[in-house]
N, C-alpha and C positions, 0 to 999 in steps of 0.2 A: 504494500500500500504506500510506503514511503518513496519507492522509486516511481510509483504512478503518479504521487501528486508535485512532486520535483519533474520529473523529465516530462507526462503528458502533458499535466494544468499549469507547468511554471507557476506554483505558490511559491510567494518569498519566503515564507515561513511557514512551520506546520509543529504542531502537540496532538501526541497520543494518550487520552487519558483514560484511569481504569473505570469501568461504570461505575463499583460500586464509591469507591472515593471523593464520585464525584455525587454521589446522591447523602452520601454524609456530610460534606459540604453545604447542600441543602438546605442538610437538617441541623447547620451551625454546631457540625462534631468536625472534630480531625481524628475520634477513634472508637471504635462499634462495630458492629459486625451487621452484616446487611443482608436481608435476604430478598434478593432481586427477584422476580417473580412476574412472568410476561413474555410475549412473543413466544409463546408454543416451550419455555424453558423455566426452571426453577432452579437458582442457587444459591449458597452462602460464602461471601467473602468477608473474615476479620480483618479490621483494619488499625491500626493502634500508627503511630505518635502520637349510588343506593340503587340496586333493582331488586328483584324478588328474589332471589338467594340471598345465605346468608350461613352465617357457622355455627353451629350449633356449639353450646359453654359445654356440654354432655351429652356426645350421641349417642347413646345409649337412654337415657333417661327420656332427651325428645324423641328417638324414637317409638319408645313406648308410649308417653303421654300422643302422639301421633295417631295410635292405633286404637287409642279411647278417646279420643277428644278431637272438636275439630276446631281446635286454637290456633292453629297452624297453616290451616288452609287460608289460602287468596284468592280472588279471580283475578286473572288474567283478560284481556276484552285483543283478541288477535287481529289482524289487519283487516282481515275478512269481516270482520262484525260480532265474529263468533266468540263467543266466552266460555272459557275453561276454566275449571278449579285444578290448584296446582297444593297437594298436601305437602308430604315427608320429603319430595322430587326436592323443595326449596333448599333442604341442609344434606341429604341424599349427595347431590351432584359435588358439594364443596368438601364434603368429607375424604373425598379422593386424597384431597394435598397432605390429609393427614394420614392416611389409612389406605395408600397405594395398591394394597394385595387387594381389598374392591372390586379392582377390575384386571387382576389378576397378572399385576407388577411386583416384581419382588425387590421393591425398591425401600428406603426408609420414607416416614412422611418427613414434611417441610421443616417440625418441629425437633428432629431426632439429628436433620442433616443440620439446624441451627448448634446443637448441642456439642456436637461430635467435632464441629469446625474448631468450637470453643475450648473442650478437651483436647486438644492437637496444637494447638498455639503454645509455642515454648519461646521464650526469649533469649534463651543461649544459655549453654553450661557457664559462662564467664557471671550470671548473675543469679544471684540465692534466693530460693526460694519463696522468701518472700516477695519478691518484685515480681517471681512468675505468679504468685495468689493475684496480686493487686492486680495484673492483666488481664487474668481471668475476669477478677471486679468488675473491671471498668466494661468489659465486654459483656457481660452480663445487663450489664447496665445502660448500655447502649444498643440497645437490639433493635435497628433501621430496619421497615419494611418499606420496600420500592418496587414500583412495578405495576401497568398495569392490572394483570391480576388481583394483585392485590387489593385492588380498588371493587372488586363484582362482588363480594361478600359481607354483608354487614356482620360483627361482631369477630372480625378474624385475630384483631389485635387483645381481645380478651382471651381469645381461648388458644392463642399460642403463650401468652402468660401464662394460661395455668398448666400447660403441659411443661413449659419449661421448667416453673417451678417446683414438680411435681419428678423430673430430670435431675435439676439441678441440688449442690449441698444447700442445704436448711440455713446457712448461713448467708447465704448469698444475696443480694437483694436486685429482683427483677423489673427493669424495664422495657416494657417495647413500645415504641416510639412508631407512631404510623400519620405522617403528615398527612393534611388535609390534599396537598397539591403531588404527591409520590407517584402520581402516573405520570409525569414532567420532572421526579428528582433528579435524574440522570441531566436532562438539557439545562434544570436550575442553575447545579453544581458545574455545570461546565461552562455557565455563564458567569458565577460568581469567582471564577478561578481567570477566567479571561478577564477580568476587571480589577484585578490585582497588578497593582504595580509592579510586582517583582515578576511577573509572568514573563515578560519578554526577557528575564534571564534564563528562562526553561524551555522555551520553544527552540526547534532548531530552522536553523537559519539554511539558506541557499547555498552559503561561501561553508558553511559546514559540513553540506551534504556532500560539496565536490571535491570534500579535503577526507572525507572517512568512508561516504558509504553509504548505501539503507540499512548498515551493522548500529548508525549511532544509535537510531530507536530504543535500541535495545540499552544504550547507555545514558540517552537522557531522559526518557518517558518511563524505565520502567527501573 
């Protein structure tokens, strides 16, 4: 991509930045862990220096309350004119992200791959153990949802709470953080980074590319 926008578009300059970085950014962090969620894709990156579905707090409980009661059900009024009632289908279809073997994926849900990202963050043997606790902390504590996705579910950011908490040690104290505007954090954060003065010491330059390479990429963006 570096050689196409040098040698086709003749940009004078170009930055490659990482999504999720840039959706922390956003959300006024420089460190959290993000879990991007949208375009047909679902991930977690750690980073340290309303329609008719919705997620259910306990599927298991609304399910059952589902099958006696009809507190759940909506209509629906389709383009045709025609109107359906839509019951259990509303928390049904969103429990996938949590509970992927559903439909018969032998994957972890959205909540297990946030966890797992956080249990894998080591700060280096050079620093004690305590500074790797704090980083857990902080990431604990910062848990960015972005994406898309993430936006077609009402109630997603309470009930990845409680599985996390439910994950994580008892000691730990949980936040997930789900901006109002997170289906735009990514173009937010890539705006609030281009409006920084020091930026133009990070982009790379034209006289740079013809002195190194499409190798510098890898040296200054990442």
């Amino acid at each position: 991509m570096t050689q196409i926008m040098f040698e086709k578009f003749n940009v004078p300059a170009m930055y490659v930045a990482i999504q999720a970085v840039l959706s922390l950014y956003a959300s006024g962090r420089t460190t959290g862990i993000v879990l991007d969620s949208g375009d047909g894709v679902s991930y977690t990156v750690p980073v340290y220096e309303e329609k008719l579905g919705y997620i259910a707090l306990d599927y298991e409980q609304e399910l059952e309350t589902s099958k006696t009661s009809s507190s759940v059900d909506k209509s629906y009024e389709l383009p045709n004119g025609n109107v359906i009632t839509i019951g259990d289908e509303r928390f049904r279809c969103s429990e996938v992200l949590f509970q992927p073997s559903m439909i018969g994926m032998e994957e972890q849900g959205i909540h297990e791959i946030i966890y797992n990202s956080i249990m894998k963050c080591d700060v280096g043997s050079n620093h004690v153990d305590r500074n790797h606790f704090d980083l857990k902390k902080e990431l604990y504590g910062n848990i960015v949802l972005s994406g898309g996705s993430t936006m077609l579910f009402h109630g997603i950011a309470h009930r990845m709470s409680k599985e996390i908490c439910a994950l994580a040690p008892c000691s730990m104290k949980i936040k997930v953080v789900a901006p109002p505007e997170r289906k735009y954090s990514v173009w937010i954060g890539g705006s609030i980074l281009a409006s920084l003065s020091t930026f133009q010491q990070m982009w790379i330059t034209k006289v740079e590319y013809d002195e190194s390479g499409p190798s510098i990429v890898h040296r200054k963006c990442f």
